[in-house]
C-alpha positions in Angstrom: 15.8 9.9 41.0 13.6 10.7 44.1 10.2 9.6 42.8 11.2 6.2 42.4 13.3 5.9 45.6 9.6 7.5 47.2 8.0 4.9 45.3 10.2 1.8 46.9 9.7 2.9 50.1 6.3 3.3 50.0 6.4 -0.3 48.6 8.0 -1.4 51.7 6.0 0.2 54.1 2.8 -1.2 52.3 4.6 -4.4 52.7 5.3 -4.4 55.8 1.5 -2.8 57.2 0.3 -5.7 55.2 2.2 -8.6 56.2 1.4 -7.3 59.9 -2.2 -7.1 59.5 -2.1 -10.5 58.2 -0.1 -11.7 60.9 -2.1 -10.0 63.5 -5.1 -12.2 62.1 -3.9 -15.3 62.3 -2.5 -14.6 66.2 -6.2 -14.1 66.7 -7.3 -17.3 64.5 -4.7 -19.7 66.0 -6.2 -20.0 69.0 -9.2 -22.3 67.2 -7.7 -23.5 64.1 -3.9 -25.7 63.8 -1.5 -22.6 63.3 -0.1 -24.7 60.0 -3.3 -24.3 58.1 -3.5 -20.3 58.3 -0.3 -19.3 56.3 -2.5 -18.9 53.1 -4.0 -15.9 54.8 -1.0 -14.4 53.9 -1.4 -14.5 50.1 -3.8 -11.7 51.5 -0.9 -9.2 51.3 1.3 -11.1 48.4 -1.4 -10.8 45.7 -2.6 -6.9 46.6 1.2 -6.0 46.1 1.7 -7.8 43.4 -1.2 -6.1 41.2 -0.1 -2.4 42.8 3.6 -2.5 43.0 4.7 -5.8 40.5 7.2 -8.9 41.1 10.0 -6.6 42.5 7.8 -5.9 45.8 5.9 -9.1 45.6 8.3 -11.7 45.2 10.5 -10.7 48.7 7.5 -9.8 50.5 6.5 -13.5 50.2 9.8 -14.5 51.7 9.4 -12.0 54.3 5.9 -13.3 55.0 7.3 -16.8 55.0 9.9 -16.3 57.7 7.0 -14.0 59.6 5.1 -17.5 59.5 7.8 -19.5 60.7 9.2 -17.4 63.0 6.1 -16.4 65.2 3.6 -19.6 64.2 5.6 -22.4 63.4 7.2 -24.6 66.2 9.7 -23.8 67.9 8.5 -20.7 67.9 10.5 -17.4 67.9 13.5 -19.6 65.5 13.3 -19.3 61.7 14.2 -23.2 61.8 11.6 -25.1 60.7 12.1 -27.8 62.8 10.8 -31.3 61.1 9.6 -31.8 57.5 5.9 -31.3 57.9 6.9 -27.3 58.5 9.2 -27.9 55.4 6.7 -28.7 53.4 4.5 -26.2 54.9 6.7 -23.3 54.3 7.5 -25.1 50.2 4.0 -24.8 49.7 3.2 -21.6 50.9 6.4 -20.5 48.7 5.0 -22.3 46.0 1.8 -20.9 46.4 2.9 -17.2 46.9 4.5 -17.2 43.8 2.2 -18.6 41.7 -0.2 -16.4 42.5 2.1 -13.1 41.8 3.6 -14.5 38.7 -0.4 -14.9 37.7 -1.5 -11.5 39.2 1.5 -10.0 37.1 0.1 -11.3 34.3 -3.1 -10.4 34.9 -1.9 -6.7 35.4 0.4 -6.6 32.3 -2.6 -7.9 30.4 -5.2 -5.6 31.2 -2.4 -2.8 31.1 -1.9 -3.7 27.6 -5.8 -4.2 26.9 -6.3 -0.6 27.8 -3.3 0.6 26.3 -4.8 -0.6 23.0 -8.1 0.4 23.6 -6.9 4.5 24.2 -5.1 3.9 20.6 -7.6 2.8 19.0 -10.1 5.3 20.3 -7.2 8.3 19.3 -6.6 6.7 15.9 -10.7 6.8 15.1 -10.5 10.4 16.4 -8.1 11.0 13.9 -9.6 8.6 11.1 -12.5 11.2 11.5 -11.2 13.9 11.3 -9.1 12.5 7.7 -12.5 11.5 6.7 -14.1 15.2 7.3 -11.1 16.7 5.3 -10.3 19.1 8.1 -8.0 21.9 7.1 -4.3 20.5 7.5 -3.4 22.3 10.7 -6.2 21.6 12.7 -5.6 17.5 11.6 -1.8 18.2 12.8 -2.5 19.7 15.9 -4.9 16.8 17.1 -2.3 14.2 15.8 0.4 15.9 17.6 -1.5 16.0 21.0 -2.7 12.6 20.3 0.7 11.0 20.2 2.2 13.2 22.9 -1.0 11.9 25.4 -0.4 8.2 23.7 3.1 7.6 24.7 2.8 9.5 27.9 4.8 12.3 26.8 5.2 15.7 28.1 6.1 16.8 24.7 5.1 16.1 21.0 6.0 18.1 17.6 5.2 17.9 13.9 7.8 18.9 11.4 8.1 19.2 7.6 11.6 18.7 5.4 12.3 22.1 3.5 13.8 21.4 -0.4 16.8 23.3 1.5 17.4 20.6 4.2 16.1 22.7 6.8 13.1 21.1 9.1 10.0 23.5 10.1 7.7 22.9 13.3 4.5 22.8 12.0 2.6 21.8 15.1 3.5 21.2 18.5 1.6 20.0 22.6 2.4 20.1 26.1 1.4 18.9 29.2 0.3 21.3 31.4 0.8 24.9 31.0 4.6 24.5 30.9 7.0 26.0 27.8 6.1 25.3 24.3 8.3 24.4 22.1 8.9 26.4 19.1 6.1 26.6 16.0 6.6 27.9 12.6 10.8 28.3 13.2 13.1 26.6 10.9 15.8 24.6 12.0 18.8 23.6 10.4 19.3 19.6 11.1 22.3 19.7 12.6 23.9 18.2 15.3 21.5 15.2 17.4 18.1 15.6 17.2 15.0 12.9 16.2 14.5 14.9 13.0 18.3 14.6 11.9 18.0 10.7 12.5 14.4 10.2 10.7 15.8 12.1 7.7 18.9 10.0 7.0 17.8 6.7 7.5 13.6 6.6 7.3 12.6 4.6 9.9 11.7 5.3 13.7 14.2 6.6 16.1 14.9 7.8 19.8 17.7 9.7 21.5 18.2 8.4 25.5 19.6 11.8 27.2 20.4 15.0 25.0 23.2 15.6 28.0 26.2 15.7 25.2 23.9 16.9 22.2 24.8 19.6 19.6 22.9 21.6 17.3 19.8 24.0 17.3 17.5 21.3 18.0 19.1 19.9 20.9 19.2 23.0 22.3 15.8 24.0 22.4 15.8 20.7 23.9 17.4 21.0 27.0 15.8 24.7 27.4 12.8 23.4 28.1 13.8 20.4 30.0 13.6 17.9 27.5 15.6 14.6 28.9 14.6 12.4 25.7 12.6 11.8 22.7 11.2 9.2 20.4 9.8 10.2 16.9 8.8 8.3 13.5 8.6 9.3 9.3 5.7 10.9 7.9 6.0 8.8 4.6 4.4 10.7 1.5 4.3 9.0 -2.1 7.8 6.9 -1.1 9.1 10.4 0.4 9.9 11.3 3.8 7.4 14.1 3.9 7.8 15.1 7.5 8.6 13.7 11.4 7.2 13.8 14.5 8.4 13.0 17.6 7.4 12.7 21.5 9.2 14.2 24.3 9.9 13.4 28.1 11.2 15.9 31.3 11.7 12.5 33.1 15.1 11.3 33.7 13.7 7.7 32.6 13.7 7.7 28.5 11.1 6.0 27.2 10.5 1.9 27.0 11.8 0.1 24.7 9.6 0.3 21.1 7.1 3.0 22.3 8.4 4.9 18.8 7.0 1.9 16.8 3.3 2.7 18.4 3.7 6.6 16.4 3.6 4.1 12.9 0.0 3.7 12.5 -1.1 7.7 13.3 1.8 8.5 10.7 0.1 6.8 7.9 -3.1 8.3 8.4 -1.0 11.8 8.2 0.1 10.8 4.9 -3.1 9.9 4.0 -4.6 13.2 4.5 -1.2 15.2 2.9 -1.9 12.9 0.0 -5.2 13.5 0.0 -4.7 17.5 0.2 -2.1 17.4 -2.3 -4.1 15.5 -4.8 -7.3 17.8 -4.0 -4.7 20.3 -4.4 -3.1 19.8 -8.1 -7.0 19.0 -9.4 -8.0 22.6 -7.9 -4.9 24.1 -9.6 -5.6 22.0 -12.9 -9.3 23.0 -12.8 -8.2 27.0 -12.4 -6.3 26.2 -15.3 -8.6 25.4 -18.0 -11.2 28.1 -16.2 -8.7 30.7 -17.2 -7.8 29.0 -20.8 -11.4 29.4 -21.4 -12.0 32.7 -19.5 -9.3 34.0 -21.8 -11.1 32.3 -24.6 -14.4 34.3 -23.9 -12.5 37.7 -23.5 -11.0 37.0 -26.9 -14.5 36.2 -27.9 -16.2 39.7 -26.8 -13.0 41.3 -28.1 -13.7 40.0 -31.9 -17.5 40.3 -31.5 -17.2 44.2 -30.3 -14.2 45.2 -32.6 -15.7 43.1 -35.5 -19.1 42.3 -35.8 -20.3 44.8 -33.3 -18.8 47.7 -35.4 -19.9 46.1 -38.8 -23.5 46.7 -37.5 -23.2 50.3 -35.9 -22.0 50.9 -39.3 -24.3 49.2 -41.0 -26.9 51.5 -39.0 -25.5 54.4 -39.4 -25.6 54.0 -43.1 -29.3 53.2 -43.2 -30.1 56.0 -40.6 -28.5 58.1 -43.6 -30.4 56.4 -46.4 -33.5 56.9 -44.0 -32.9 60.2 -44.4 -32.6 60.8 -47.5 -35.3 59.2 -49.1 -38.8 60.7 -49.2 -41.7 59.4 -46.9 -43.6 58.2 -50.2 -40.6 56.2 -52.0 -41.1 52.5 -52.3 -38.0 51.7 -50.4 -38.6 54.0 -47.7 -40.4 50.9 -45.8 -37.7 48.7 -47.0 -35.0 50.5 -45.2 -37.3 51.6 -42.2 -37.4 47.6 -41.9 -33.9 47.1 -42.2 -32.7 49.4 -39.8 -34.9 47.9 -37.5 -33.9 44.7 -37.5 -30.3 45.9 -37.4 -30.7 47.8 -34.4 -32.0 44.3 -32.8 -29.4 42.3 -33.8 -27.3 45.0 -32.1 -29.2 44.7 -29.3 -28.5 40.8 -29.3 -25.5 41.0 -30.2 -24.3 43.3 -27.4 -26.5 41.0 -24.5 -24.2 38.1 -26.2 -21.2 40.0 -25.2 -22.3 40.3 -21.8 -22.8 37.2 -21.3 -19.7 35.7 -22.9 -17.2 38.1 -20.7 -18.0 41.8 -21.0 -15.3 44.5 -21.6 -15.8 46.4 -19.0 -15.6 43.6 -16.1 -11.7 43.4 -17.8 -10.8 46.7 -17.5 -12.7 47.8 -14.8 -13.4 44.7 -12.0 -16.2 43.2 -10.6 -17.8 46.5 -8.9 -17.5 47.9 -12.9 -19.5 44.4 -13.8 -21.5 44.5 -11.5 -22.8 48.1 -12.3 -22.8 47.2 -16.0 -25.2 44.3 -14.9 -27.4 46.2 -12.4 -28.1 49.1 -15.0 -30.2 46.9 -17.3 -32.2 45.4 -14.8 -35.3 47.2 -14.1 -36.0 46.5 -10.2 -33.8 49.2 -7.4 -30.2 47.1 -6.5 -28.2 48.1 -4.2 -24.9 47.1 -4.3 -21.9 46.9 -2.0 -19.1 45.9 -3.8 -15.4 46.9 -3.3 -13.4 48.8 -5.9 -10.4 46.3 -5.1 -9.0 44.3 -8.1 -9.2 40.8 -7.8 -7.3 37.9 -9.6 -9.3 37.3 -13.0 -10.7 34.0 -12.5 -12.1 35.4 -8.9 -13.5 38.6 -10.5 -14.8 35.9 -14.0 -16.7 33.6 -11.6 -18.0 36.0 -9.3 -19.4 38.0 -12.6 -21.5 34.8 -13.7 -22.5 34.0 -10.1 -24.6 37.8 -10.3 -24.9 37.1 -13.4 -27.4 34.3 -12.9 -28.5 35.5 -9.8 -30.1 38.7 -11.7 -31.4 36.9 -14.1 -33.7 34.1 -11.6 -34.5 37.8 -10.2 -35.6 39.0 -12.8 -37.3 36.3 -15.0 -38.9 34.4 -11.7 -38.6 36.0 -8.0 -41.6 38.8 -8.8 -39.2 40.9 -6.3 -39.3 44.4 -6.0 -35.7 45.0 -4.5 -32.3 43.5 -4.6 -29.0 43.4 -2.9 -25.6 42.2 -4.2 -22.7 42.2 -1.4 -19.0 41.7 -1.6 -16.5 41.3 0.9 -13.0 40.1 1.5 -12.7 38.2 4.9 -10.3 35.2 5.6 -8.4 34.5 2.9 -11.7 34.5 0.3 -14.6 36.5 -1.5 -17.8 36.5 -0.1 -20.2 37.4 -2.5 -24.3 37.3 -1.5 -27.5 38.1 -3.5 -30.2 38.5 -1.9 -34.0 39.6 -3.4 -37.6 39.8 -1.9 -39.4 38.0 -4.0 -41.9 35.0 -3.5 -38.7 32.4 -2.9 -39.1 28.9 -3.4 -36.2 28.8 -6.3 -35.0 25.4 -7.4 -31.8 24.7 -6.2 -31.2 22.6 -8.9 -31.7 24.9 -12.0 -29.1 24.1 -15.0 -27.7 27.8 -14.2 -27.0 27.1 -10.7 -25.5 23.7 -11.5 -23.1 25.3 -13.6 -22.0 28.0 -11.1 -21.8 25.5 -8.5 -19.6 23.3 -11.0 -17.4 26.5 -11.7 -17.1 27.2 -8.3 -16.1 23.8 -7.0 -13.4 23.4 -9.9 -11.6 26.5 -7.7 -12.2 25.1 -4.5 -15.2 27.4 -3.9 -18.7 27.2 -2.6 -22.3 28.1 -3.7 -25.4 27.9 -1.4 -29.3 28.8 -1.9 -31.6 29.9 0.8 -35.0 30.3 -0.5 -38.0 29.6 1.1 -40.8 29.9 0.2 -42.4 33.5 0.8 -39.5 34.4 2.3 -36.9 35.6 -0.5 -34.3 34.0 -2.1 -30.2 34.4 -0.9 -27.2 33.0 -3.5 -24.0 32.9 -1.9 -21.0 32.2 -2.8 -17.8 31.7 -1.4 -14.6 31.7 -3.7 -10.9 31.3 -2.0 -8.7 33.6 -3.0 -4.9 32.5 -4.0 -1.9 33.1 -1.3 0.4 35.7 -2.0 
């Protein structure tokens, strides 16, 4: 209660400084000009505390500056009676006047109050638009929003929370002025008792508590610990659901005005926006995974029938001319026959098992990417070295990253004239991050069919692919692929 007590005496002493000032000017001015024509100087002081202090300071300082006029200017002198009509209609008109002007010069001030109150929202609702536009990672987006509203309604206070499938409410995000205490992120609270998340959940639409005095409940409590006095909050509506809340908090002992919560509407939606927008990038992600690994497991099914079936059939098949080799002299006629034949078999071997590489090899299955990659450096004929842990990774991660050295190797091989390699693995951040990197003359399209694909694959898991390669200067594939939550 003392700031505004300070405030209405500060008021009245501006007042009164003013309406002496003015006074003192006109004793000076009366002695050359009719005393009756000098009482509009005293607008001089009406108008500048109208626009600083409003109607409440204005409107009795003109009546005060009135009976100021009358008393000291207007004969008889030292009497507040007019005397005769002229200095009725003197005094009317300055009354008239005086009010005019504060009734316009409240106006004026509630207008350009409003003008800039809607210019600071629609500057934080573009900074927020932007950031929905950049896709920023959800917590950074709720953190702005949250200090956005809490510096909007000229809070001291703001918070973010989700509804839990067990009606519980969790603080995802939270501000404060200052350096004062936080409130609570990551807790759980059950809604009970009076709190803005209670209210938002059971009927939807905006709501405020005045004084949390008499409030119950975890909420509330936390509340008054930190010196909340009041709060104002609206719905995070997601696909028809109440998805969330969030709600704006003041230390002042005056709640907030009257339908401040309505002015939270607009940032709300563009939350939605962006959950909706991260579920639905979400699901597509998962549904992408999902036919990787149908056909992953399709390949491995693949290289399973080709080694235990027609893989065998041919070692056999070689083994059986190697005998018939053997056994026949130099000089029979199907000696060249079957040196033929067991030549070609022992090519279609050869094919065959490169076809199993490159469908989903065996020993990338049972052994990881480090046992891939190995299989995949040991028929390349340039030095690799490679630094790749022995971890196991999920088998879509471990498929993906496979084809991604995979192709790599190959551009190495076929069209980097390189005389040393280097693949890199490492587990940072939630994600893989896998780089090969060669010495060769650079310049690689970044568009080759191969790379298209990866970067296809790659972006079906929520992953990235990059190529650095200029020319002379080597060529770097990296890749980044996110690894699932536990």
């Amino acid at each position: 209660m003392a700031t505004p007590i300070r405030r209405r005496l500060k008021a009245g002493l501006v007042s009164a400084a003013l309406i002496a000032a003015v006074s003192a000017v006109i004793a000076l001015l009366q002695t050359g000009v009719p005393a009756s024509g000098l009482g509009v100087l005293y607008l001089l002081a009406v108008v500048p505390l109208a626009l600083a202090y409003g109607l409440a300071t204005a409107v009795p300082a003109s009546l005060v500056s009135m009976a100021v006029f009358d008393y000291f200017f207007l004969a008889p002198r030292e009497s507040i009676d007019p005397g005769n009509s002229d200095n009725w209609i003197i005094l009317a008109a300055f009354l008239a006047a005086a009010l005019t002007v504060c009734v316009l010069a409240e106006r004026s001030k509630r207008e350009a109050r409003l003008s800039a109150r809607l210019a600071d929202e629609q500057a934080a609702l573009r900074r927020v638009a932007t950031l929905v536009a950049r896709a920023v990672p959800s917590q950074e987006l709720f953190e702005a929003v949250t200090r956005e509203i809490g510096v909007l309604c000229g809070a001291d206070m703001a918070r973010l929370e989700r509804y839990e499938p067990d009606g519980t409410v969790t603080a995802v995000a939270a501000w404060t002025r200052g350096d004062a205490a936080r409130l609570a992120v990551g807790r759980r609270f059950a809604l009970e008792g009076a709190s803005i998340a209670q209210q938002v959940r059971e009927t939807g639409q905006p709501a405020r508590i005045d004084s949390f005095a008499d409030a119950h409940g975890p909420i509330a409590r936390e509340a008054r610990s930190v010196g909340i006095r009041s709060s104002i909050g609206g719905p995070i509506v997601v696909g028809r659901r109440v998805w969330g809340v969030i709600a704006a908090s003041t230390w002042s002992d005056d709640p907030f005005p009257p339908g401040t919560e309505a002015r939270i509407g607009e940032f709300t939606e563009l939350i939605a926006t962006a959950i909706s927008n991260a579920q639905a990038n979400a699901e597509l992600v998962a549904s992408r995974t999902r036919i990787l690994a149908t056909a992953d497991d399709a390949r491995r099914r693949v290289a399973r029938d080709l080694h235990d079936g027609a893989q065998q059939r041919i070692v056999q098949t070689i083994i059986m001319l190697k005998l018939a080799q053997r056994d026949l002299p130099a000089d029979h006629p199907a000696a060249a026959l079957v040196d033929d034949a067991l030549a070609q078999a022992e090519e279609s071997n050869a094919d065959l098992r490169e076809l199993a590489h490159g469908v989903l090899p065996s020993v990338l299955t049972h052994g990881g990417l480090r046992a891939g990659v190995d299989s995949l450096v040991s028929r390349v004929s340039i030095p690799v070295d490679v630094a790749v842990p022995d971890e196991r990774l999920p088998a879509g991660i471990e498929a993906s990253a496979y084809f991604v050295v995979a192709e790599a190797l190959t551009n190495v091989v076929k069209h980097a004239q390189a005389g040393h390699a280097e693949i890199t693995a490492r587990v940072e951040a939630g994600a893989l991050r896998l780089g090969v990197r060669d010495d060769g003359i650079g310049g690689a399209e970044h568009a080759g069919t191969g790379l298209i694909g990866l970067g296809d694959r790659l972006s079906a898991i929520g992953g990235e692919l990059s190529v650095h390669s200029p020319p002379g200067g080597g060529t770097t594939v990296e890749a980044t692929f996110p690894l699932p939550a536990d």
